[in-house]
C-alpha positions as CSV (number, residue, x, y, z in Angstrom):
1,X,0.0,0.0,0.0
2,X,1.2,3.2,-1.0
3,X,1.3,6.1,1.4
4,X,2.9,9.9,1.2
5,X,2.7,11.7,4.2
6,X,3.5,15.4,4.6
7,X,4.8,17.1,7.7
8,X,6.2,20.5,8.6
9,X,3.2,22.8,8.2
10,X,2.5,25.5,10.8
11,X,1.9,29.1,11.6
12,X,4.6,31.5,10.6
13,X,4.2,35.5,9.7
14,X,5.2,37.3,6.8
15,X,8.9,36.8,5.4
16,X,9.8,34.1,7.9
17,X,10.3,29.8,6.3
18,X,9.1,27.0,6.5
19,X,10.4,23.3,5.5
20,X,7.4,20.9,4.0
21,X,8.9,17.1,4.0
22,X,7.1,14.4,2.4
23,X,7.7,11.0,2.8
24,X,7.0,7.8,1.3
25,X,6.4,3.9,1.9
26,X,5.1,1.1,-0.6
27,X,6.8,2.7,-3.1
28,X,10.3,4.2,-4.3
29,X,10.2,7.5,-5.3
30,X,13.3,7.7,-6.9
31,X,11.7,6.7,-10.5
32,X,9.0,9.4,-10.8
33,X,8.5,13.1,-11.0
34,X,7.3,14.5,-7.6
35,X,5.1,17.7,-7.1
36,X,3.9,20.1,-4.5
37,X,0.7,21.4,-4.8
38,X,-1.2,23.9,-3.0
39,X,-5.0,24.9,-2.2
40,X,-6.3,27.8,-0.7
41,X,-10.1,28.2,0.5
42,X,-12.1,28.9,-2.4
43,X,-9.1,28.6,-5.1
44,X,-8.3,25.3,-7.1
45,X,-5.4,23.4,-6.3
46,X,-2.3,24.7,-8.3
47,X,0.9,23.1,-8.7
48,X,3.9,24.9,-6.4
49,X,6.8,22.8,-7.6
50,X,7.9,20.2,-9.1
51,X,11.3,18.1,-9.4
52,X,11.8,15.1,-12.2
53,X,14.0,11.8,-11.4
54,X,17.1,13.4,-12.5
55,X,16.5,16.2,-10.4
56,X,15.2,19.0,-12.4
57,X,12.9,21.8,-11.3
58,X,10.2,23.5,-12.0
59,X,7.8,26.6,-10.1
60,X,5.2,28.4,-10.5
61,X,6.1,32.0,-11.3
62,X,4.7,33.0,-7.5
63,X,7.3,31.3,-5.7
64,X,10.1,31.2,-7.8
65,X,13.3,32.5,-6.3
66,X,11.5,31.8,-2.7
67,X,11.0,28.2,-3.1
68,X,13.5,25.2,-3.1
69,X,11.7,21.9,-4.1
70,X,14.3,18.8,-3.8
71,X,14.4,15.3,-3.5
72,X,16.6,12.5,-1.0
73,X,15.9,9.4,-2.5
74,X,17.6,7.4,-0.6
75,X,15.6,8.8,2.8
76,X,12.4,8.2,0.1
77,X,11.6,11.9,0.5
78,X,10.8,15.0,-1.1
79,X,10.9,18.4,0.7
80,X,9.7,22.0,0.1
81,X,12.4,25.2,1.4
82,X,9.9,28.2,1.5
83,X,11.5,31.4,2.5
84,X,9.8,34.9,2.7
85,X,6.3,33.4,3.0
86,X,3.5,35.6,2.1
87,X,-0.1,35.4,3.3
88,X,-1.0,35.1,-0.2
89,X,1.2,31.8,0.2
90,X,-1.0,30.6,2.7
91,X,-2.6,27.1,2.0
92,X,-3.0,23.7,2.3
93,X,-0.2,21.9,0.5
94,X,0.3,18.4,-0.8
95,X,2.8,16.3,-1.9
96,X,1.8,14.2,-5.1
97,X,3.4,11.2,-7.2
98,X,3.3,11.6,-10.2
99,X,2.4,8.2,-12.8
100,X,2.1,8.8,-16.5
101,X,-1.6,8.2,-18.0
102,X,-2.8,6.8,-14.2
103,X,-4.3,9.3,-11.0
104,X,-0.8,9.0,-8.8
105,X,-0.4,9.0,-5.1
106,X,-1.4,12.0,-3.0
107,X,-0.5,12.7,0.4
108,X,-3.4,14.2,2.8
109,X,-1.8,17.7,2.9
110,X,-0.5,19.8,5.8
111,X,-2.1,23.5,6.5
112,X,0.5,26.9,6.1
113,X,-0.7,29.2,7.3
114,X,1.0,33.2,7.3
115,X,-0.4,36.0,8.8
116,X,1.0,38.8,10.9
């Protein structure tokens, strides 16, 4: 069975960081493109980030030169560096497998929240 949990979501105000980790079990992660995604009240869930097998990455224009998405795949994880947080940032955000052509694995998301 398949499982991605995500862990270091929290309370933090404007400007400060946070480090999302999400890890894995019943399945390697090494071998497929991991994403980040986010969803705020009201708004669809957007992608955040994303990092391919061999390690390259990709943001949304919103969090790029903020955000650091990267990958340890011998610990079977993925993390998520977030520095100068907004409120705009604020958000539930999962972690996501990604499989060509089938749904992937999602984890059950972990609340930021930034506010003064």
């Amino acid at each position: 069975q398949v499982q991605l949990v995500e862990s270091g979501g929290g309370i933090v105000q404007p400007g400060g960081s946070l480090r999302l980790s999400c890890s894995g079990s019943g399945i390697r992660f090494s071998g497929y493109p991991m994403v980040w995604y986010r969803q705020a009240p009201g708004n669809q869930r957007e992608l955040v980030a994303s990092i391919a097998p061999g390690g390259i990455t990709e943001y949304t224009s919103s969090v790029k030169g903020r955000f650091t998405i990267s990958r340890d795949n011998a610990r079977n994880t993925v993390s998520l560096q977030m520095n100068r947080l907004r409120p705009e940032d604020t958000a539930v955000y999962y972690c996501h497998l990604q499989l060509l052509g089938r749904p992937g694995y999602w984890g059950q998301g972990t609340q930021v929240t930034v506010f003064s």
